[in-house]
TORKOL-4160 file (C-alpha; in steps of 0.2 Angstrom, whole numbers, padded with zeros to 4 digits, m for minus):
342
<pt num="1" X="0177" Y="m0276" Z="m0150"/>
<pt num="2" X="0168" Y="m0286" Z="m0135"/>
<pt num="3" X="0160" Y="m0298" Z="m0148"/>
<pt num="4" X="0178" Y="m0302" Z="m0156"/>
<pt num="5" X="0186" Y="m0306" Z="m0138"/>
<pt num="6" X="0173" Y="m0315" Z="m0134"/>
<pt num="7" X="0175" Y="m0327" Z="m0149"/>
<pt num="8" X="0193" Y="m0329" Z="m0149"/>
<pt num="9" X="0191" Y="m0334" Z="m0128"/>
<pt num="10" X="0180" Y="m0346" Z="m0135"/>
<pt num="11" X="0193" Y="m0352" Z="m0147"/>
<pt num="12" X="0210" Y="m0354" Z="m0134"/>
<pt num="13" X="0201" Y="m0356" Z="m0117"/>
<pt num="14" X="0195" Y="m0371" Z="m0108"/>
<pt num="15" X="0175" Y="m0369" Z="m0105"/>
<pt num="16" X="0176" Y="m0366" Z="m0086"/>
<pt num="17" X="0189" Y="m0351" Z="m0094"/>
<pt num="18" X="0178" Y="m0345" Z="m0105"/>
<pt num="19" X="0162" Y="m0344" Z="m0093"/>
<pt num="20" X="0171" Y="m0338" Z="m0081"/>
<pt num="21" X="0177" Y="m0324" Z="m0093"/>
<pt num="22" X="0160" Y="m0320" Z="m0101"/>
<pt num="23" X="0152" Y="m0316" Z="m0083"/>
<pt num="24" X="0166" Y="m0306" Z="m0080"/>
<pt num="25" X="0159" Y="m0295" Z="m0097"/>
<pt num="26" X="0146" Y="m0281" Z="m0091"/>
<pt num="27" X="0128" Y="m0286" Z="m0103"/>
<pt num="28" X="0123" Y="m0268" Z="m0107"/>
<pt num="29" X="0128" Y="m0250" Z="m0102"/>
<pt num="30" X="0139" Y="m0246" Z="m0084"/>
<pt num="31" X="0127" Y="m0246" Z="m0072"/>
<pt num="32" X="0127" Y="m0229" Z="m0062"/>
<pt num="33" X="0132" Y="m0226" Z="m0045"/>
<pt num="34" X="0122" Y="m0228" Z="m0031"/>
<pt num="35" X="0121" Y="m0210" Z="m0022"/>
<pt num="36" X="0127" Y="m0208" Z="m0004"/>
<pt num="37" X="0115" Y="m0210" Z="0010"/>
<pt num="38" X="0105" Y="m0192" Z="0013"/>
<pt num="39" X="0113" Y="m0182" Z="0027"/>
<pt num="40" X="0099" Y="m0179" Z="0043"/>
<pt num="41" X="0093" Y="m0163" Z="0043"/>
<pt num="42" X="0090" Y="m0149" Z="0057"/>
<pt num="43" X="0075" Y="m0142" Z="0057"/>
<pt num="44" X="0079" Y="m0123" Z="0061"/>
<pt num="45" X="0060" Y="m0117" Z="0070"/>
<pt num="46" X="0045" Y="m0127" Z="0076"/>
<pt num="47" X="0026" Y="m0124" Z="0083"/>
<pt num="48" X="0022" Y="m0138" Z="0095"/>
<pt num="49" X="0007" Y="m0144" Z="0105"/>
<pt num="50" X="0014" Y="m0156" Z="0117"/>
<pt num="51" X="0025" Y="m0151" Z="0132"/>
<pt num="52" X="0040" Y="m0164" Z="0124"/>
<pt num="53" X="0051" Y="m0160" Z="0111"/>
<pt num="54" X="0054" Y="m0176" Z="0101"/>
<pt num="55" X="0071" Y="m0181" Z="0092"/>
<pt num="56" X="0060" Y="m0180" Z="0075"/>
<pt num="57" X="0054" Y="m0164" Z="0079"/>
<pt num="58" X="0071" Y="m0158" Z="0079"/>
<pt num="59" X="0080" Y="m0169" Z="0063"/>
<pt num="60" X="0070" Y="m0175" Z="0048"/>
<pt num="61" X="0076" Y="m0189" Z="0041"/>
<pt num="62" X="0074" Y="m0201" Z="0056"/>
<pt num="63" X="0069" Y="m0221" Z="0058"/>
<pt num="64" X="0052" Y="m0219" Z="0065"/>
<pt num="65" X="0058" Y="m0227" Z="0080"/>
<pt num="66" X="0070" Y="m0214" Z="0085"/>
<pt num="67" X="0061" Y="m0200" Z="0079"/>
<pt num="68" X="0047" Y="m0203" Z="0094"/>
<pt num="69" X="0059" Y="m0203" Z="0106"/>
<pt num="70" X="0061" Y="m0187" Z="0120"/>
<pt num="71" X="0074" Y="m0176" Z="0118"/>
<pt num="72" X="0068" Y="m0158" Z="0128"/>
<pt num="73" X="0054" Y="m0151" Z="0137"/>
<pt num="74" X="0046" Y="m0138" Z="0129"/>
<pt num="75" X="0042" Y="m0122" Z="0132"/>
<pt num="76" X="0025" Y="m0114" Z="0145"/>
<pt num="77" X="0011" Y="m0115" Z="0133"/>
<pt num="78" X="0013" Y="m0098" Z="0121"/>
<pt num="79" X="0029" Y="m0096" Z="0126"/>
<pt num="80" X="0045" Y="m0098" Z="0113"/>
<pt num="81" X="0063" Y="m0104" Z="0117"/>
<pt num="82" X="0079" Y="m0108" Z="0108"/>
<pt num="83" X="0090" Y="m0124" Z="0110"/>
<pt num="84" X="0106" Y="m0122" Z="0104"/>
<pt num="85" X="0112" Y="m0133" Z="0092"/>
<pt num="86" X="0128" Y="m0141" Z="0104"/>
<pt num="87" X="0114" Y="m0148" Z="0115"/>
<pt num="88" X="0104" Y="m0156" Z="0102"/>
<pt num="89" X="0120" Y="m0164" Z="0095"/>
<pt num="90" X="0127" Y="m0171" Z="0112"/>
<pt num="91" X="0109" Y="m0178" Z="0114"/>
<pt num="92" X="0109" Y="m0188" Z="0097"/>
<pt num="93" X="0125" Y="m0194" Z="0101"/>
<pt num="94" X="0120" Y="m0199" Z="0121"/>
<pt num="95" X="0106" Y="m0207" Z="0115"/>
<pt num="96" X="0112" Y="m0216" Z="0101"/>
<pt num="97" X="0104" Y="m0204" Z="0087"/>
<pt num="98" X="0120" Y="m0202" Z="0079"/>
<pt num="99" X="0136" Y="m0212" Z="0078"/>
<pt num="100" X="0145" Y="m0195" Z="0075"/>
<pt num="101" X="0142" Y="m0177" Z="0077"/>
<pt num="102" X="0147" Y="m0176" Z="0056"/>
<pt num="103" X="0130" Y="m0185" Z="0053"/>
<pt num="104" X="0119" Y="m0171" Z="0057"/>
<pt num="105" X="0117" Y="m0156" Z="0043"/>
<pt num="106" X="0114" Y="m0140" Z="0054"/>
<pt num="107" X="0115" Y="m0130" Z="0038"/>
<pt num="108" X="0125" Y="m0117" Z="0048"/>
<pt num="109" X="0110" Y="m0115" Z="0059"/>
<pt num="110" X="0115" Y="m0110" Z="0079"/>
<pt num="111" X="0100" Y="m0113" Z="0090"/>
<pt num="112" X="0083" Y="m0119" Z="0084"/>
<pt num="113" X="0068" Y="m0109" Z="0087"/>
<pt num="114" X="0053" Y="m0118" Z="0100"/>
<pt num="115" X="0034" Y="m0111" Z="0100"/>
<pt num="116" X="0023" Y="m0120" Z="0110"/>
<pt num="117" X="0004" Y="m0116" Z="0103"/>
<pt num="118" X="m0007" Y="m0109" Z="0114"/>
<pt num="119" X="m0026" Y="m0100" Z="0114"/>
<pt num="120" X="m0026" Y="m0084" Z="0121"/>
<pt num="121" X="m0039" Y="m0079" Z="0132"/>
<pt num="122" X="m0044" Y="m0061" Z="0130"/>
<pt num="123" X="m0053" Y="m0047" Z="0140"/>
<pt num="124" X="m0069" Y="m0050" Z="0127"/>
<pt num="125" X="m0068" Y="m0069" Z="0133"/>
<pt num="126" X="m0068" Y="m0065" Z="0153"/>
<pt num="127" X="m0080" Y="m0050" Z="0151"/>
<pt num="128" X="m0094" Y="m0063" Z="0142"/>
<pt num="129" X="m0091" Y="m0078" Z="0154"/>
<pt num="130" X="m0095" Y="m0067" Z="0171"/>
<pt num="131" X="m0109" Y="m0057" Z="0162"/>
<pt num="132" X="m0118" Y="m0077" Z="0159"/>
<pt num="133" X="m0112" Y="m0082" Z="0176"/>
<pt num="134" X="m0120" Y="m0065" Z="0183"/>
<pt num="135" X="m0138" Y="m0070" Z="0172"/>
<pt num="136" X="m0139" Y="m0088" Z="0178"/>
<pt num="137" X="m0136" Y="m0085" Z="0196"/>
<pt num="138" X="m0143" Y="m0070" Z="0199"/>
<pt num="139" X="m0154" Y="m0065" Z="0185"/>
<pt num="140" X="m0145" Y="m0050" Z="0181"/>
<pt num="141" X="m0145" Y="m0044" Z="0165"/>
<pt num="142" X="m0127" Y="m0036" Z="0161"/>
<pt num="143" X="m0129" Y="m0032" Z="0142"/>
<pt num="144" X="m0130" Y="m0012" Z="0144"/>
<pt num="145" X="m0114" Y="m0013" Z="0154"/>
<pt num="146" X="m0097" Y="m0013" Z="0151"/>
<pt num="147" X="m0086" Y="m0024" Z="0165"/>
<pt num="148" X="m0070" Y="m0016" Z="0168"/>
<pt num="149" X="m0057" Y="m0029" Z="0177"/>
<pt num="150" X="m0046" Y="m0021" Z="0191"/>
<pt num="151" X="m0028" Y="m0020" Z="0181"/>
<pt num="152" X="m0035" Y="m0024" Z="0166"/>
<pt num="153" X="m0038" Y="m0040" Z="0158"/>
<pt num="154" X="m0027" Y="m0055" Z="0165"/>
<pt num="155" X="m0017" Y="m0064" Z="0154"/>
<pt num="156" X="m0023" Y="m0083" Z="0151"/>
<pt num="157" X="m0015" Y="m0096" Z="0137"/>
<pt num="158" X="m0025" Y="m0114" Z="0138"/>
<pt num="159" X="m0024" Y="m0130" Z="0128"/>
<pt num="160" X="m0026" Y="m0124" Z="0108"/>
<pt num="161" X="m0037" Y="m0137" Z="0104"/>
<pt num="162" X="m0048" Y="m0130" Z="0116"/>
<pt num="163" X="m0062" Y="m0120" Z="0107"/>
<pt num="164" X="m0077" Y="m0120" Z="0122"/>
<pt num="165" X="m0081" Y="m0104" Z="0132"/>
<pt num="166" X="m0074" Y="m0099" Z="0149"/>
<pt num="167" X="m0086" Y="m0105" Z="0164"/>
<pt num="168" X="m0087" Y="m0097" Z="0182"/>
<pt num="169" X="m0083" Y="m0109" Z="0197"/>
<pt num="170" X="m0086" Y="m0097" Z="0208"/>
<pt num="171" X="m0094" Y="m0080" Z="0206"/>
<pt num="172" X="m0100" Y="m0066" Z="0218"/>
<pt num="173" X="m0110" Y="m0050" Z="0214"/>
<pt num="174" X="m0115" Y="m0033" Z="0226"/>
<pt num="175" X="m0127" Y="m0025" Z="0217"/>
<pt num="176" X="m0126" Y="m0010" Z="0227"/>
<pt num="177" X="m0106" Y="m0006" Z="0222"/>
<pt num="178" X="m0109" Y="m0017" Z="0206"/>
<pt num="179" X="m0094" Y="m0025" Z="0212"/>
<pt num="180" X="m0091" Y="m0044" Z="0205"/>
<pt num="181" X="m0076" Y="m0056" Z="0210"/>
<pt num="182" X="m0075" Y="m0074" Z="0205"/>
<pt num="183" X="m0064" Y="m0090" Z="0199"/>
<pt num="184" X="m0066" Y="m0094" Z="0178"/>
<pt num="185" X="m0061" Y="m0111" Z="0170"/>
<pt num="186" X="m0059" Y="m0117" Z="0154"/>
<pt num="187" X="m0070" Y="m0136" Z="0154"/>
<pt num="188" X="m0055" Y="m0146" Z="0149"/>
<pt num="189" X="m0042" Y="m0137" Z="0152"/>
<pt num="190" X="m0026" Y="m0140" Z="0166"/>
<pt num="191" X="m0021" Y="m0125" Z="0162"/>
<pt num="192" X="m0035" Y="m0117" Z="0170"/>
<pt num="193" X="m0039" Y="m0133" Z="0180"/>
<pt num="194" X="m0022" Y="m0129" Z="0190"/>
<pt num="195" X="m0021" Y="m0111" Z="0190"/>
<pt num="196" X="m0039" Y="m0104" Z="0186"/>
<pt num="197" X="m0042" Y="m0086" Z="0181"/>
<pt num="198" X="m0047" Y="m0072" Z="0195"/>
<pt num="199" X="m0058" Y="m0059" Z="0191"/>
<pt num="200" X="m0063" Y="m0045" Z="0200"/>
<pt num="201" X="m0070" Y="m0028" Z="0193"/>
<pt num="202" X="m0085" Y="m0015" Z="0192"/>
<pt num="203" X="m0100" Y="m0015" Z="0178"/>
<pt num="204" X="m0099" Y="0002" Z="0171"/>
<pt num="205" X="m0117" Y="0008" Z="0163"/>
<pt num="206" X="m0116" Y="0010" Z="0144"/>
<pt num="207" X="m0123" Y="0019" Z="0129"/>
<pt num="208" X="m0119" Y="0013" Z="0111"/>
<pt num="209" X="m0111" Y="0026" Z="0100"/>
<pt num="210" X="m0103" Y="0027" Z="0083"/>
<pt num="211" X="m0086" Y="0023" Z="0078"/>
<pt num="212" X="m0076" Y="0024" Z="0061"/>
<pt num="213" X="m0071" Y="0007" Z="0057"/>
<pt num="214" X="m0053" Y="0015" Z="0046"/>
<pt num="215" X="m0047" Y="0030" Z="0048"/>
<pt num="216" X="m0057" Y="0045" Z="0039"/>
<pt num="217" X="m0046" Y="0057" Z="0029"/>
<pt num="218" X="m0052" Y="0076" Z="0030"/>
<pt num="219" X="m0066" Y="0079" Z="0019"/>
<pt num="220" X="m0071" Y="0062" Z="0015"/>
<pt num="221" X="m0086" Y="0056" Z="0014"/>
<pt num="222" X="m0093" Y="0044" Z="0027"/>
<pt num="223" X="m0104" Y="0027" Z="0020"/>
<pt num="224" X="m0111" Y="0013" Z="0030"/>
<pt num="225" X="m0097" Y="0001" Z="0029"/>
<pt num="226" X="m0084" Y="0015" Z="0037"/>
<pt num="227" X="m0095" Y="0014" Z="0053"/>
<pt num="228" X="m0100" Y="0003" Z="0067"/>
<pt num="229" X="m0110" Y="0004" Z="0084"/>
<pt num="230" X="m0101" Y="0000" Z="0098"/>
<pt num="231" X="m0105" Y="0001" Z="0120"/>
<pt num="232" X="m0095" Y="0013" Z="0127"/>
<pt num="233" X="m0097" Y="0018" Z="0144"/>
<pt num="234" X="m0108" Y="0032" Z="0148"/>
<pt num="235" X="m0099" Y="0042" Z="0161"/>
<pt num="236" X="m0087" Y="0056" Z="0150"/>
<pt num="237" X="m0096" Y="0054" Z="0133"/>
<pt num="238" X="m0098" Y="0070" Z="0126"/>
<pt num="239" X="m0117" Y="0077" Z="0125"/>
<pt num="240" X="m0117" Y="0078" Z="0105"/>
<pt num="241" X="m0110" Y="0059" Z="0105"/>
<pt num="242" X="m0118" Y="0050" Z="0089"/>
<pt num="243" X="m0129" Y="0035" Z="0093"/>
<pt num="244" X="m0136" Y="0030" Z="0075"/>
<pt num="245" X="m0124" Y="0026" Z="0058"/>
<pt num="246" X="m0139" Y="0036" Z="0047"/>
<pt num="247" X="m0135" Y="0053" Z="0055"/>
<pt num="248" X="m0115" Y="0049" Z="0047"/>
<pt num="249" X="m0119" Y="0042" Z="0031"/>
<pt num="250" X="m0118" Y="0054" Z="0019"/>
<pt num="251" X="m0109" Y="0067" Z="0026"/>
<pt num="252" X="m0089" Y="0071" Z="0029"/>
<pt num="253" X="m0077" Y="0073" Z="0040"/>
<pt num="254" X="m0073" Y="0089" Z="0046"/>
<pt num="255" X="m0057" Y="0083" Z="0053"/>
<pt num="256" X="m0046" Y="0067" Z="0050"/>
<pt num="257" X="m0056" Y="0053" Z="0060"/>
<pt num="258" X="m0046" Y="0041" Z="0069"/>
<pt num="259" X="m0052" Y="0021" Z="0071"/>
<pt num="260" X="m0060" Y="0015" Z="0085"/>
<pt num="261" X="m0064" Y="0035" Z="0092"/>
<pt num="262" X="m0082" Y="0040" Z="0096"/>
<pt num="263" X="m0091" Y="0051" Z="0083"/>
<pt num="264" X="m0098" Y="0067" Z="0089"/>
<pt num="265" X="m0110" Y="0077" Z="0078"/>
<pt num="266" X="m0096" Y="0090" Z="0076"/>
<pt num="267" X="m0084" Y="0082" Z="0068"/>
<pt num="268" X="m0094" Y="0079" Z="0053"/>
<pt num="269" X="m0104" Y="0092" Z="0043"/>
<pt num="270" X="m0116" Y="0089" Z="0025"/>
<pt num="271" X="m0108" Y="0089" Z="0009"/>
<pt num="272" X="m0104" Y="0107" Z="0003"/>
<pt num="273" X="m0112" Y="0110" Z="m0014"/>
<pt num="274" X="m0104" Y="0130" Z="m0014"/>
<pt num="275" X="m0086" Y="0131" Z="m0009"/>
<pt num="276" X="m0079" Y="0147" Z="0001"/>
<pt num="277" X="m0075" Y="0162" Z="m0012"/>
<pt num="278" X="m0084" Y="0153" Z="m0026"/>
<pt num="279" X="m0094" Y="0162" Z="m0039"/>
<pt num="280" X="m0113" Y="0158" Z="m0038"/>
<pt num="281" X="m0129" Y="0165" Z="m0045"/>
<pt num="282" X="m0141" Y="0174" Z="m0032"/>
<pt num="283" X="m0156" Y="0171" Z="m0035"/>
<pt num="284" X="m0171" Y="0184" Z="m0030"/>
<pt num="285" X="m0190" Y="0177" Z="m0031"/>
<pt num="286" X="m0204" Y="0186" Z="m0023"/>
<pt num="287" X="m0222" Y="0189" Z="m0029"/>
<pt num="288" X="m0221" Y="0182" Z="m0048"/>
<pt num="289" X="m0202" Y="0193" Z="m0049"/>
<pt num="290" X="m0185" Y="0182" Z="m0052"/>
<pt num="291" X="m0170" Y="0191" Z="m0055"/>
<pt num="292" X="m0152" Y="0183" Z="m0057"/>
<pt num="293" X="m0134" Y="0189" Z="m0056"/>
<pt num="294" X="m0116" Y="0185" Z="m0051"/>
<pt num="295" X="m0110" Y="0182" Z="m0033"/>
<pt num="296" X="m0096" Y="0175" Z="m0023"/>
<pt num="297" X="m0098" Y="0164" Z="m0008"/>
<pt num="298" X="m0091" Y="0172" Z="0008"/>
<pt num="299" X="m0092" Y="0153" Z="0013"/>
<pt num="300" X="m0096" Y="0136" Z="0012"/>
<pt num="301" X="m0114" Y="0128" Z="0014"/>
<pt num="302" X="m0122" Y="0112" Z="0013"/>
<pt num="303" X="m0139" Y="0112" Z="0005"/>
<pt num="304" X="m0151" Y="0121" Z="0015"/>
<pt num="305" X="m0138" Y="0131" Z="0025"/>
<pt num="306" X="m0141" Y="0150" Z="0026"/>
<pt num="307" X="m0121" Y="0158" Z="0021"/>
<pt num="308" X="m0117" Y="0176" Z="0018"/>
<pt num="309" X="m0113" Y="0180" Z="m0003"/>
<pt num="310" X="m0108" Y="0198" Z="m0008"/>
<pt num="311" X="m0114" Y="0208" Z="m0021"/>
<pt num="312" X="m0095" Y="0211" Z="m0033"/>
<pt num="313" X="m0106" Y="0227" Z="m0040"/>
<pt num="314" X="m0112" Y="0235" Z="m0024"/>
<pt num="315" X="m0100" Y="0226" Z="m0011"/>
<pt num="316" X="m0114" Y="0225" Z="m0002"/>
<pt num="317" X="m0114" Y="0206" Z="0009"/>
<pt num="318" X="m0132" Y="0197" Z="0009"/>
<pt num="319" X="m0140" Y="0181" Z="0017"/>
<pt num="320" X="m0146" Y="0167" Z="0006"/>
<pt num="321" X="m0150" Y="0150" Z="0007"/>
<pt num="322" X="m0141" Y="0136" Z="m0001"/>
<pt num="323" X="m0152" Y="0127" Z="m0015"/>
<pt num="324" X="m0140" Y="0120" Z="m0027"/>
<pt num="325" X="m0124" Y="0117" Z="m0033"/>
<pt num="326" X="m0119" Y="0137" Z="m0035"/>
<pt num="327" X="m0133" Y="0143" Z="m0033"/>
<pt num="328" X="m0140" Y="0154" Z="m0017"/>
<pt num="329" X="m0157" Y="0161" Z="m0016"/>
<pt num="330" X="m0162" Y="0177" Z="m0005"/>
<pt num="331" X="m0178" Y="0182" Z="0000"/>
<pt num="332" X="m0185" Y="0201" Z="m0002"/>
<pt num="333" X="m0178" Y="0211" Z="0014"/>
<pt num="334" X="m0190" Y="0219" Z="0027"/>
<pt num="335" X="m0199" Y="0233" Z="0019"/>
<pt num="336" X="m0201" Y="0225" Z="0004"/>
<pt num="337" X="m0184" Y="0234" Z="m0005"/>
<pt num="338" X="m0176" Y="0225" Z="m0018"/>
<pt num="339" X="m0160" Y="0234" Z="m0018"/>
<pt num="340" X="m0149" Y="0223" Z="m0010"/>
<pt num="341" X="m0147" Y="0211" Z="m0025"/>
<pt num="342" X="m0145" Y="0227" Z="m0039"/>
């Protein structure tokens, strides 16, 4: 159809008609159309490291020009604020960000989240840099003692892309009182530079005892990976306190064991290999003589453990030994009388 309008143009108009009526003729197929400009978007949470909150942190979808440009202060390092979505607009708009307020896709969000990053110092942090200013200026050796901060450990944030260790400025020790105050630093930091860290405590003598690493069900089992040694201070442990993982591994828990709680020797016991009421074999040996019969365990033993059986014929109760799994041996009583196991 085209093809036939084009040669009949050629035939009844002038040239300059008929060129100007060919351009006029699309070459090939309509050529789609071009999609509207992407809206900018609001971002609805950010993690900053910088005290400024720039325009681009806040919208994607910004000239690189206007996304560098300040809009907020953010928040005290580890600290998190909101700004609400009104305020972000009326700043675009102020600063020539957006022509209109109907530029901006907030995607129904109301306030957008701010989180500026910090590093937490921690009571492990404080406790190490005063035990290496105490070794280098006084030559104290603090490593069996625990240092326990009047009102506890103090809350620090620096500089996240801080990673060195806290360093003392100032440090003073009374080795009478074991009393220790002082000034801490983070090299780099103005944070700490502007406000450093005050310490003051007591070292607290220390033993190392055992502690389950999970918490230990009743009747489980205790391996080497369930435990750790930690220093505890001395003062208050209990005298059966465990101080080596080898007198836990292998036996269970008497009572449910709680993480992080020191281990006393009571609260775990050796496996039982005969269960309380249980039916076992006595076993009699003395002078070349072995006789056997039927029993029930009065209670549980572990091997080695001396329990109490009794005899289902005679009801009479005995004292044996634990040597295996349901098996309980006893010795010949005083006089040399067998009865008891008839």
């Amino acid at each position: 159809m085209i093809r036939s309008a084009i040669l009949l143009a050629a035939l009844f108009l002038t040239p300059a008609a008929f060129a100007q009526s060919a351009a006029a003729q699309p070459e090939g197929p309509a050529a789609a159309p071009q999609p509207a400009a992407a809206k900018l978007r609001l971002k609805p949470d950010l993690i900053l490291s910088r005290d400024i909150v720039s325009f681009g942190d806040l919208i994607t979808g910004l000239s690189p020009q206007d996304a560098m440009r300040p809009a907020f202060r953010a928040p005290a390092l580890g600290e998190t604020g909101t700004i609400q979505v009104a305020r972000i607009v009326d700043a675009a708009l102020k600063n020539g960000i957006l022509r209109e307020a109907q530029e901006l896709d907030a995607r129904g969000i109301a306030q957008v989240v701010v989180t500026r990053a910090a590093r937490r110092i921690t009571g492990v942090d404080v406790e190490a840099a005063v035990k290496a200013a105490l070794l280098e200026r006084y030559g104290f050796d603090s490593r069996a003692f625990a240092l326990v901060l009047d009102g506890g450990a103090p809350s620090v944030v620096v500089e996240p892309e801080l990673s060195g260790d806290l360093v003392a400025v100032e440090m003073n020790y009374d080795p009478r009182a074991r009393r220790v105050t002082g000034r801490l630093t983070m090299p780099g930091s103005a944070a700490t530079r502007l406000k450093p860290v005050r310490v003051s405590g007591q070292l607290v003598e220390t033993v190392e005892v055992v502690v389950p690493l999970r918490p230990v069900p009743r009747g489980e089992t205790l391996f080497a990976g369930d435990l750790t040694i930690e220093r505890r201070p001395r003062d208050g442990q209990a005298n059966d306190v465990l101080s080596d993982i080898k007198a836990a591994v292998g036996k269970v828990a008497k009572r449910a064991l709680i993480a992080g709680a020191v281990l006393r020797a009571s609260d775990v016991q050796r496996e039982e290999i005969v269960t309380r009421g249980e039916i076992v074999s006595i076993v009699y040996e003395a002078r070349g003589l072995q006789l056997s019969m039927r029993g029930r365990a009065n209670e549980g033993g572990a091997l080695g453990d001396v329990i109490t059986i009794t005899n289902p014929q005679s009801k009479r109760q005995l004292q044996g030994t634990v040597t295996g799994p349901g098996r309980v041996n006893v010795g010949p009583p005083s006089g040399g009388q067998v009865a008891a196991v008839r």
